[in-house]
Structures are given as structure tokens and as C-alpha cells.
N, C-alpha and C positions, 0 to 999 in steps of 0.2 A: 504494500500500500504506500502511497507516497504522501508528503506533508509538503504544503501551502506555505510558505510562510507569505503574509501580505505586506502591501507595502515596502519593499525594496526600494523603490525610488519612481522616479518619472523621468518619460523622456524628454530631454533640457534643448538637443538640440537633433534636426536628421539632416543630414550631409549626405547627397549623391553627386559621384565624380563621372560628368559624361565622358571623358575623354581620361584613360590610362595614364597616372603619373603627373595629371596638371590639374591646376586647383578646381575643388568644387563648387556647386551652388547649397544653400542654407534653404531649404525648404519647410513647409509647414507641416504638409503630410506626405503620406507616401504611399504605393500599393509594392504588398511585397508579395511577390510573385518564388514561386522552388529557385529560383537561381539566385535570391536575395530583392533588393531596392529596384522596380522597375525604373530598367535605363544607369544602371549606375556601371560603371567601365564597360558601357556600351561602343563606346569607341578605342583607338590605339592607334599607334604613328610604328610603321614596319620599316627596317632601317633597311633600305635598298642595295644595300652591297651587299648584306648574308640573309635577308631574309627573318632577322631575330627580330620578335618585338622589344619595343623602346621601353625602357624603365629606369626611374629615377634610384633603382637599384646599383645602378653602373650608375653612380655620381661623378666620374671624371669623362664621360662619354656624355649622359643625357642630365644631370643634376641640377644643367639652368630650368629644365620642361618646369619644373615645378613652380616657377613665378609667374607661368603664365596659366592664364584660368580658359573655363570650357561651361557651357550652357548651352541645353538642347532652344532651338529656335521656338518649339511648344512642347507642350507635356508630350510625352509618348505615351504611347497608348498599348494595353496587352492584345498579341495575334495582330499589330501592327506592323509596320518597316518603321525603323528608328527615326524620327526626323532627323532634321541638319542640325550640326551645331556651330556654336558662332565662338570664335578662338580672342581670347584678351591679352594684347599684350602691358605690358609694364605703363609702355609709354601713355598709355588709352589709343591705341590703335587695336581697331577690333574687323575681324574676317571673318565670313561665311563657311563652313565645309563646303556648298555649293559652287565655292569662286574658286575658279581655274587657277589662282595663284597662291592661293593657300598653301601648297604642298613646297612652291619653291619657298615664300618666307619660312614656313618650319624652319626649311634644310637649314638657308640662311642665318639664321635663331643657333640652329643646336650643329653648325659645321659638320653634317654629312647627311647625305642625301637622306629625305625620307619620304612617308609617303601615310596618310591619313587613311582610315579603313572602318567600318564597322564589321566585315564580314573575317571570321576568324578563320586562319587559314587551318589546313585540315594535320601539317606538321609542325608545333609549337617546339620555341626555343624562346627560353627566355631567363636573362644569366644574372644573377646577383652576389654581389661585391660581400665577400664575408669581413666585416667591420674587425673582427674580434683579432684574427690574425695580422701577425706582424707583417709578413708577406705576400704580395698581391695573390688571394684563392678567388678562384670566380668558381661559382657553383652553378646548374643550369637545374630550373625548377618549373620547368615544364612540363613536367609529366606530371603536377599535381595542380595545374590550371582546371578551372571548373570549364566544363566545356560549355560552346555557344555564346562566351563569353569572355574579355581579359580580367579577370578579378585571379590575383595571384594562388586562391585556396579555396577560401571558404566562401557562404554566402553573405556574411556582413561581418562588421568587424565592429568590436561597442567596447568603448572608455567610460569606464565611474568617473565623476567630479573627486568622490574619494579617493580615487590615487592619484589624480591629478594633484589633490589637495597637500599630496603626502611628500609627495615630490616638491613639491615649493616648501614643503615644513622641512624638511629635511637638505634643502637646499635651495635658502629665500633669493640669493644671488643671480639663481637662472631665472630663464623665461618658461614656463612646461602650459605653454599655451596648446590646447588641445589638440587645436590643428597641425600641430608638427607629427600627431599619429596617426591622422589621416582614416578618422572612424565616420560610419555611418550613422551610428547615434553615440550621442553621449548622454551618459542616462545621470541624471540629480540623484544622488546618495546623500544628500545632506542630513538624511534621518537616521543614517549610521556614524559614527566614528569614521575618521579619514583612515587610509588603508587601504590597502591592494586588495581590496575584495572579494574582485571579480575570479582570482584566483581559485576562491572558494567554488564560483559556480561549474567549471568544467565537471563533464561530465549528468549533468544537471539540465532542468528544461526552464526556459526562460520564457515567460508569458507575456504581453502586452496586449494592453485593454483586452477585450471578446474574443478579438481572434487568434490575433497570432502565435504560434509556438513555435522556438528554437531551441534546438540541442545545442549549448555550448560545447563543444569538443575541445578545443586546446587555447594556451594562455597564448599570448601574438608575441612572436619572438621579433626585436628589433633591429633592426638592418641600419646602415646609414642616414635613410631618409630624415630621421628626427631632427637631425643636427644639420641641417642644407638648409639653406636661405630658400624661403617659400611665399608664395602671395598672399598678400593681407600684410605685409610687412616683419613678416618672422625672418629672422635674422641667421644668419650660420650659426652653430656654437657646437663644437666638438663635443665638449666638457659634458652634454646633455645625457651621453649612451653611457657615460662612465660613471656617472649617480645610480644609473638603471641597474649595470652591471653589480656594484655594489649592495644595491637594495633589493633589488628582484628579479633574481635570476632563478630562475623555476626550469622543470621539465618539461620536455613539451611532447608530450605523447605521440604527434604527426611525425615525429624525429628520432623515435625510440627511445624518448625520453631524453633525450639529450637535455643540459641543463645551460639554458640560454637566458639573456639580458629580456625580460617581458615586460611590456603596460599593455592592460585592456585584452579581448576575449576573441576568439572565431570563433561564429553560430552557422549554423545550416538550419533549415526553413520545413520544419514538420508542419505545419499548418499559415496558408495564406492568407493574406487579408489587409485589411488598411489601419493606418498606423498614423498617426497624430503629435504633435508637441503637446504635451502634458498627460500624456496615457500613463496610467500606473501600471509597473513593473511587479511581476511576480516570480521568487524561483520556485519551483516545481523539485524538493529532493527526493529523493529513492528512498 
């Protein structure tokens, strides 16, 4: 039999990333569909020299993509074609997907050829920078891409306010602005104690409002991204993965356990349905 606990929190904020690796839009609600946030890394930029998709994984290859942001042109809609979306750069110069020149300013932008896409090709390659080692290790994590989709893993990815909170207590110097972890929701824990929480939940079913349910599977192992200069004005700072490292480095099950630098959760999507700013959170234990 399983136990309710109510009240966990609410959702504070829902973030969908049209476009792989470049900033999101802040949305009110959302429909979540089995592959996560309708529309969210519905798109990707495929590096035309080998065919890899582009990730801000490789921070010395793609690491600027991240200052520049991505908005579908109207909501997408389920059993649709994705609309267009419209690419912002820094300067406020903004492009169509639709405009035939889109594809060369990317290249321009990120110095090597690229090429804008929603249709995911049928052999993935996509290689990420292992932060942790001294010497340059590239990993390829491809073969755990959700298909039909570029979302690196899982179907959404959720940060407590709680460890956000815990990370600034623990280190009032940096900036641990949410957005440097690039989650789809951030859920308000203000009803609990600051703390890594969500750690708690793996393994466990996360409820919002009526409908929705996800299986938390595993704690989100951190890569470079957190510490790369991103849109909205977040700043470089190395210094950010090395607090994580120190504080919460957990197992992570998708890795055989491997015991990696983590903030915030992977969910996949037992039950669909729509989702709102202020729905109350429920974990579901065993």
C-alpha cells in the first residue's frame, strides 16, 4: 500500500526549452504529454560536419548556444507539426526558423557550420564534456536520448526552491539562480526545511494537481552547463559545480550508481494531463 504525504510544495515556476541547449520560455501552464512538456527540446541545431547534435555539453565547441533564447511562434498543439520558432539573440536581434538565413547566422554565432531541425534523425550522437576529470573525457550519450525527441534522458527535469535555498546557505557568495539547471518546473518547498530533498523522492511517484503522475527515477547528475554564462544574465562561475560536488554528490542509478555532483530530479510521465503555476505537489511512497 502506498502513503500520501500532502502538500510537498507547488509549482513556482514551468520552463519549456523549444530549441536544445538555448534559453527557455517561462510559461503559465503546460500539457504534459508520455515524452514530458508539450514542445519542450522540440527542436536542435545538427553540427554539419559529423552529423552530432549540438549541446551546450561541449562548452568549448557550443557553450555561447546558451545566451541565446528560443520561442515556439504559437503554442503547439498534441498530433500536430511543431510550429516555427523564433531564435533571440543577445543583441535583440531576433529570426524566424522559417527565414532562409537562420541556419547561416547560427553557424556564424557558434563558428561551425550548423543546421536547425525538429525532425530527429534516426542515428543519435551526442557527446558530453565530463567536468569532473582532469583531462579532456568526452562521453557520447546517445543511446539514452528519449526518442522522437532531443531531451538528453528523461521526460522532465524538477529543482526544489529547497536546495536551491541550501546552496546559497551554504555558499551566500555564488549566484545558484535556478536557471543555471535548466529544469522544467521548479517546485516551492518552502513548507519544508531547505535541503536536497528531492533526493528523497527517486524512486517514488510525484503527483500534480488531478492528473498528472511521474516516476522520479534518478537524482540529475551535473555537467558543465551550471557554470557557463546563460540568458537572462547569468554569469560564468566555475566555482558553482565545486559547492555541488562537495554537498551533493549522490548515486545515480541510470549510471550504476555511480556517485556524481547532483541538484534536482529526472521524472518520466505515468499519467498525462495539464499542469499549472500553483498546483500542489504530492509524493506518492511505497
Amino acid at each position: 500500500m502506498s502513503e500520501k504525504i500532502e502538500n510537498t510544495g507547488t509549482i513556482k515556476d514551468i520552463w519549456r526549452y523549444a530549441v536544445k541547449s538555448m534559453g527557455g520560455e517561462n510559461i503559465e501552464s503546460a500539457k504534459v504529454i508520455e515524452g514530458g512538456i508539450l514542445g519542450d527540446r522540440g527542436y536542435a541545431l545538427i553540427d554539419q560536419s559529423n552529423g552530432k547534435i549540438v549541446s551546450a555539453k561541449m562548452p568549448n565547441l557550443w557553450g555561447n548556444l546558451l545566451e541565446l533564447g528560443a520561442k515556439f511562434t504559437k503554442e503547439p498543439q498534441e498530433n500536430e507539426e511543431l510550429p516555427s520558432v523564433t531564435i533571440y539573440w543577445p543583441d535583440g536581434t531576433k529570426i524566424s526558423s522559417d527565414n532562409r538565413t537562420l541556419n547561416k547566422k547560427l553557424s556564424e554565432r557558434l563558428g561551425r557550420e550548423v543546421e536547425i531541425t525538429k525532425n530527429r534523425p534516426s542515428e543519435i550522437s551526442l557527446q558530453r564534456l565530463d567536468p569532473l576529470e582532469k583531462e579532456e573525457t568526452i562521453l557520447d550519450i546517445g543511446d539514452i536520448m528519449m526518442e522522437g525527441r532531443f531531451s538528453d534522458y528523461a521526460a522532465l527535469h524538477i529543482v526544489t526552491t529547497s536546495s536551491l535555498n541550501k546552496l546559497h546557505e551554504i555558499d551566500p557568495d555564488r549566484s545558484y539562480n535556478a536557471l543555471r539547471f535548466r529544469p522544467n518546473l521548479i517546485i516551492d518547498t518552502s513548507v519544508n526545511k531547505n535541503g536536497f530533498i528531492e533526493n528523497s523522492w527517486v524512486d517514488n511517484v510525484l503527483c500534480i494537481g488531478e492528473e498528472v503522475r511521474l516516476k522520479i527515477s534518478d537524482p540529475t547528475p551535473r555537467c558543465a552547463i551550471p557554470t557557463l554564462a546563460q540568458k537572462g544574465g547569468i554569469s560564468k562561475d566555475p566555482k558553482i559545480l565545486r559547492t555541488i560536488v562537495e554537498h551533493n554528490s549522490q548515486p545515480v542509478p541510470l549510471l550504476d550508481d555511480e556517485v556524481l555532483p547532483c541538484v534536482g530530479v529526472y521524472a518520466f510521465v505515468l499519467q498525462t494531463g495539464e499542469i499549472r503555476n500553483g498546483d500542489v505537489i504530492r509524493i506518492e511512497k511505497s
